[in-house]
Every structure is written in C-alpha cells, then in structure tokens.
VEXSE-531506 format. One line per 3 residues: number of its first residue (from 1); their letters; for each residue x, y, z of C-alpha. Coordinates in steps of 0.001 Angstrom, whole numbers, plus 524288, in hexadecimal, padded with zeros to 5 digits. Layout:
<pts>
NUM = A = X,Y,Z | ...
</pts>
This chain:
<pts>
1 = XXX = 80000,80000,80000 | 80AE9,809A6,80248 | 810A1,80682,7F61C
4 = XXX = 804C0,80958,7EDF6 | 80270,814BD,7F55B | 810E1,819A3,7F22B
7 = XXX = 80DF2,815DD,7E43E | 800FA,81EDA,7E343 | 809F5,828C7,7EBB1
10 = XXX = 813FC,8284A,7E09E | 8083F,82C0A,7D56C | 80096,83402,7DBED
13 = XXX = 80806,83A29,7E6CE | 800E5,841F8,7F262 | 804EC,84D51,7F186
16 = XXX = 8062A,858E6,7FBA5 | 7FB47,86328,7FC08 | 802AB,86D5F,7FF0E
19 = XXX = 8107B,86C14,7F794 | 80D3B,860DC,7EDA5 | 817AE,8594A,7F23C
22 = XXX = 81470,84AF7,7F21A | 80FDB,84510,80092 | 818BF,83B2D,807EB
25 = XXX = 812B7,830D1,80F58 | 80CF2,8363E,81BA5 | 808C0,842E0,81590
28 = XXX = 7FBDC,84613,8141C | 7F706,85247,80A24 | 8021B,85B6D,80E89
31 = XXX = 81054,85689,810C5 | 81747,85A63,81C78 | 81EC9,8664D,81716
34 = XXX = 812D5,86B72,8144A | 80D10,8688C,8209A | 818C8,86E6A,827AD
37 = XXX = 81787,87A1A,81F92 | 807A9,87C46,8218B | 8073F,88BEC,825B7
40 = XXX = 7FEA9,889B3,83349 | 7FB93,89339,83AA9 | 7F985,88E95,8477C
43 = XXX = 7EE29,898E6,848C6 | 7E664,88D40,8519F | 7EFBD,88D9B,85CB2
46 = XXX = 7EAAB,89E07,85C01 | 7DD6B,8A176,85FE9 | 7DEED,8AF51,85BD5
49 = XXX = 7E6AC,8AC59,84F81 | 7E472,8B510,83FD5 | 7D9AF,8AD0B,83D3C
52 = XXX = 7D255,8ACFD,84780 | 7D590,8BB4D,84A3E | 7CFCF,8BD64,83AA3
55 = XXX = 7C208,8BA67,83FCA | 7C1FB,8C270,84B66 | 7B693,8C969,84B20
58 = XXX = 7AFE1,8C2A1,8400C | 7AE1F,8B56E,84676 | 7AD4E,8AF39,85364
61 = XXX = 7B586,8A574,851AA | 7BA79,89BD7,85C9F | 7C7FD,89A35,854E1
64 = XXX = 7CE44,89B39,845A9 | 7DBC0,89466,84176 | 7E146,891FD,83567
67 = XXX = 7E9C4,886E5,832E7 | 7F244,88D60,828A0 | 7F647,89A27,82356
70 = XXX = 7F24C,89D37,814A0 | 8001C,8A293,80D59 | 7FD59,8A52B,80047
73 = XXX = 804F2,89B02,7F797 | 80719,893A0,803BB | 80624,88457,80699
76 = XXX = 7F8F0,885D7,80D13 | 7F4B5,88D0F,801CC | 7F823,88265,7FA4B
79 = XXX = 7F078,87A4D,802FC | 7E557,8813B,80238 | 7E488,88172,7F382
82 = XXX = 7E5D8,8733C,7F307 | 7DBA6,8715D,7FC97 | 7CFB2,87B07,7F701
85 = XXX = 7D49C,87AB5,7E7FC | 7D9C1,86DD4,7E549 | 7D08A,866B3,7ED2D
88 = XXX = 7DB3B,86133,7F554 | 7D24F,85E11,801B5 | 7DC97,853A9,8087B
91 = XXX = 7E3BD,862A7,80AF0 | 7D8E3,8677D,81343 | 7D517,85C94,81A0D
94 = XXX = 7E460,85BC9,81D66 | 7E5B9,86951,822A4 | 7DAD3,86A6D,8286C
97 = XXX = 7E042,85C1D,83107 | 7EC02,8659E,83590 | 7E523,87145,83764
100 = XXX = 7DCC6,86B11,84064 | 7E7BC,86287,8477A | 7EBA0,8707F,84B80
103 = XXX = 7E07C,8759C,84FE5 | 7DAFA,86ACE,85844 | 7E827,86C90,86078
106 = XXX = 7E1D1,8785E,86484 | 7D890,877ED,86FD3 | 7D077,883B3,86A84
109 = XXX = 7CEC7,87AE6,85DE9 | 7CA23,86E5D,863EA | 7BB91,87631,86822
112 = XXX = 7B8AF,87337,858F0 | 7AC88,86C19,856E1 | 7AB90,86B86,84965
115 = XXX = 7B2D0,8707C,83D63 | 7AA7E,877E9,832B7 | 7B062,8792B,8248F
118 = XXX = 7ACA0,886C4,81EF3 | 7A3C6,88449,8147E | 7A401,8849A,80421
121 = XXX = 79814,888EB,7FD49 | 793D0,87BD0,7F8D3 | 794DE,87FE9,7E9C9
124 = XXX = 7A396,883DC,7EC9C | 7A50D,87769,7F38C | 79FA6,86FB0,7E948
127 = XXX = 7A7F2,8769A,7DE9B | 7B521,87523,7E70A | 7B06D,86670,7EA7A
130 = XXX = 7B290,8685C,7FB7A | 7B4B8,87202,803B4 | 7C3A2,8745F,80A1F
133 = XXX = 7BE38,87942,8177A | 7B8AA,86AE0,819CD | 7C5DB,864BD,81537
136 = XXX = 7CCD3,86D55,81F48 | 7C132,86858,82916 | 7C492,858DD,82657
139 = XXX = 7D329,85AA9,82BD2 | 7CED9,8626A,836C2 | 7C483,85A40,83A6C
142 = XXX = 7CDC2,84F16,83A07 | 7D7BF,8546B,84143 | 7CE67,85B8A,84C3F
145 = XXX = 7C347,85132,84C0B | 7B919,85A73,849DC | 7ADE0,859F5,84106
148 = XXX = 7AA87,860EE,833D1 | 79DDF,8683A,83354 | 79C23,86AEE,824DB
151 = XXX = 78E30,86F06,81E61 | 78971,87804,828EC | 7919C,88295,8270A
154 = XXX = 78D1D,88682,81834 | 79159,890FF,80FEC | 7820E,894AD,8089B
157 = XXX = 78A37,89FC0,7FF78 | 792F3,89DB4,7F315 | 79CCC,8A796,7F463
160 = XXX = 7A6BD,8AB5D,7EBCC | 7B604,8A7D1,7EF93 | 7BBF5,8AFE3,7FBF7
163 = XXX = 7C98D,8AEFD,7F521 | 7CA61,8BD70,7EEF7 | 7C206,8C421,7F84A
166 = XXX = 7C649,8CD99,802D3 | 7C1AC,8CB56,81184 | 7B3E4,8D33F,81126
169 = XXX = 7B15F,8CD48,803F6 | 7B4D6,8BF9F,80A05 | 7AC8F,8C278,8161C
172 = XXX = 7A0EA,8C7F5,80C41 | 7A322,8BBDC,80289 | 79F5B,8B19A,80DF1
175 = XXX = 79764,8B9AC,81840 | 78A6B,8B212,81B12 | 78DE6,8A4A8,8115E
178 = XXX = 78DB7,89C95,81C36 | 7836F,89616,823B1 | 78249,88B4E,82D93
181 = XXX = 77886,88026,82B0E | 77636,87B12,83796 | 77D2F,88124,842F0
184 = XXX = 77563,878F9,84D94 | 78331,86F05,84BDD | 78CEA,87944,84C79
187 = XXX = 78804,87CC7,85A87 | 78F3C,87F2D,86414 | 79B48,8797A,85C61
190 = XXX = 7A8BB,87F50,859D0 | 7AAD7,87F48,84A6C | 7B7BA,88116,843CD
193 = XXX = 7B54A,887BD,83740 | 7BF7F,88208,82C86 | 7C345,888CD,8201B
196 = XXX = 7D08B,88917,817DE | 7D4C6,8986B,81789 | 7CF50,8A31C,82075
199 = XXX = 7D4EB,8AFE0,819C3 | 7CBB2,8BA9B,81ECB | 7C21B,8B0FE,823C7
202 = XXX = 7B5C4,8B623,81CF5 | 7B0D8,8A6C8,81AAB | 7B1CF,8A2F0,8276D
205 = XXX = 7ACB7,8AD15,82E4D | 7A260,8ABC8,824D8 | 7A01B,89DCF,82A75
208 = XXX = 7A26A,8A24A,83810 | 795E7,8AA20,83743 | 78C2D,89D7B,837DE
211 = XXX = 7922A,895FA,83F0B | 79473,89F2F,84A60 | 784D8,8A203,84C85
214 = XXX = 783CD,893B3,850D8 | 78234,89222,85FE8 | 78DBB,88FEE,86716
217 = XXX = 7962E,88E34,8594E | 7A4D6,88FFD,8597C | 7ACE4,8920C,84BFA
220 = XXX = 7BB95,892D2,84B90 | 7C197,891DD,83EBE | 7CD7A,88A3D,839C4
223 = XXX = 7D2C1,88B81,82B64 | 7DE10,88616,82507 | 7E415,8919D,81EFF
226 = XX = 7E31F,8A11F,823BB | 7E5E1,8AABE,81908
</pts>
C-alpha cells in the first residue's frame, strides 16, 4: 500500500497550497515552511487588540481575533485566493483547525457555544459552488468541538462585491441584508461569528445587528485574515 501510494505520489504529487512545492509524507495542505512562516497575530491572547478595538462603538461584541495578518502579495494572500477562487476548500478547513487550536487555549474562548459562518446570498453561493466562512467553521469546529449553526443566519439581499468600496459605502452596501430565522436556538448562547477578512468590518457588523436582539445572545468574532 505504501508503494502504490508513492507511485500515485510520483504522478500526481500533493502539492503545497501555499508555495506549490510538492508535500512530504506527514504534511497535510501546507508544508511546514509555510506553516512556520503563517503571519499570526496573536490578537486572541489580547482582549483589547485592532480588531476588536475596530468595532468599538458599532458592536457589542464579547471578543474579535484574527488569526492572520492580510500583506498584500503575501503567503496568506495566497492562501486566501486559493481558498475562495480556486475552490481549494481542504485550505479552509485546515486553517480554520489552527486557528481554532489557538483560540481554545484561551479561557475567554472556551464560553463558545456555537460557531456561525457569515452567510452567502444563496445565488452567490450557488454560482461559487460553497461558501469559505463554513470551510473555516469545519477546522474550528474540529479543533474546539463546537457546533456549526448554518441556515439561520441568512443574508435576504444580493449585494454587489465590497472589494472596491470605501468604508461608508461598505457599511451602506450590507446595512439591513441580514436576518435571523429563528433566534429561539441562539438563546442565551455565545456565538462566534466566522468570516475570512475583516477590513473595515461593514459585513459583520452587518450580521452583528440580528443576532444581538436575541435574549441573552453573545457574538464575538474570529476571522482568518485582518486587512
């Protein structure tokens, strides 16, 4: 058996996600240079950290981390791109594992009772084929043992890409999009909010605005890369 799989190894090699250089044995999606190499921030081990600090008077939020900083042309960038254009899921599933290794070693963190992918507009989703927020929510909830509440969170409004768009025009594009289905099972619960960049958070406090009119609700937010 290790033979054969050698043999497929030798024709179609796995091959790094974030340099392209071909996987050893042991190495899963990203080798270990790359993994050394990750820019983390270590904004969990911070309450008061940049991203938490950037919602500050636009969200009640519990807590807000990042796992990585965004450097244009950078590795994570890379990542990134690999994950939400190439369809390369394996990549969030495996950085969202690490991310949430890290924050479960955090006291503060491990009062999550559920992890909440921000949603896709279910045309967009259809079109891109998944959503990268959930793929980032199956390695965390592997790695913290928490559950995935996906469907109640919904995003009712088609709006047109954030990428371009300055902060009030972000905040404008996605004010009121989101609604909450059935909030009688977010009760009471602490929900980590999950989503791949936060740049001036416009989306998420977007999503923020639902969820916190639930009784007793709690959202902290966690994203992989802060731009």
């Amino acid at each position: 058996m290790i033979l054969f799989d050698d043999l497929i190894s030798l024709f179609y090699p796995r091959i790094c996600a974030g340099c392209t250089t071909p996987l050893v044995k042991g190495e899963e999606v990203l080798c270990l240079n790359c993994l050394a190499d990750l820019p983390r921030t270590n904004y969990h081990l911070v309450k008061d950290n940049p991203v938490y600090q950037l919602f500050i008077g636009r969200a009640n939020l519990s807590l807000a981390t990042s796992f990585c900083r965004f450097d244009k042309g950078g590795r994570l960038q890379r990542l990134l791109h690999e994950l939400k254009y190439k369809g390369n899921c394996a990549v969030g599933v495996k950085m969202g594992t690490l991310f949430g290794y890290e924050l479960i070693q955090n006291s503060l963190f491990q009062t999550i009772d559920a992890i909440v992918p921000v949603p896709l507009h279910p045309k967009k989703e259809k079109k891109r084929g998944f959503n990268q927020s959930v793929e980032i929510c199956k390695g965390l909830s592997q790695s913290m043992n928490r559950p995935i509440i996906t469907g109640n969170l919904v995003r009712d409004v088609h709006s047109s890409s954030q990428t371009l768009k300055g902060r009030f025009e972000r905040w404008e594009n996605v004010s009121g999009i989101f609604r909450v289905r059935n909030g009688a099972i977010l009760t009471g619960k602490h929900l980590l909010l999950v989503d791949d960049v936060v740049t001036t958070g416009a989306t998420l406090e977007a999503c923020c605005e639902p969820l916190l009119e639930i009784p007793g609700v709690k959202v902290s937010i966690a994203t992989l890369a802060c731009a």
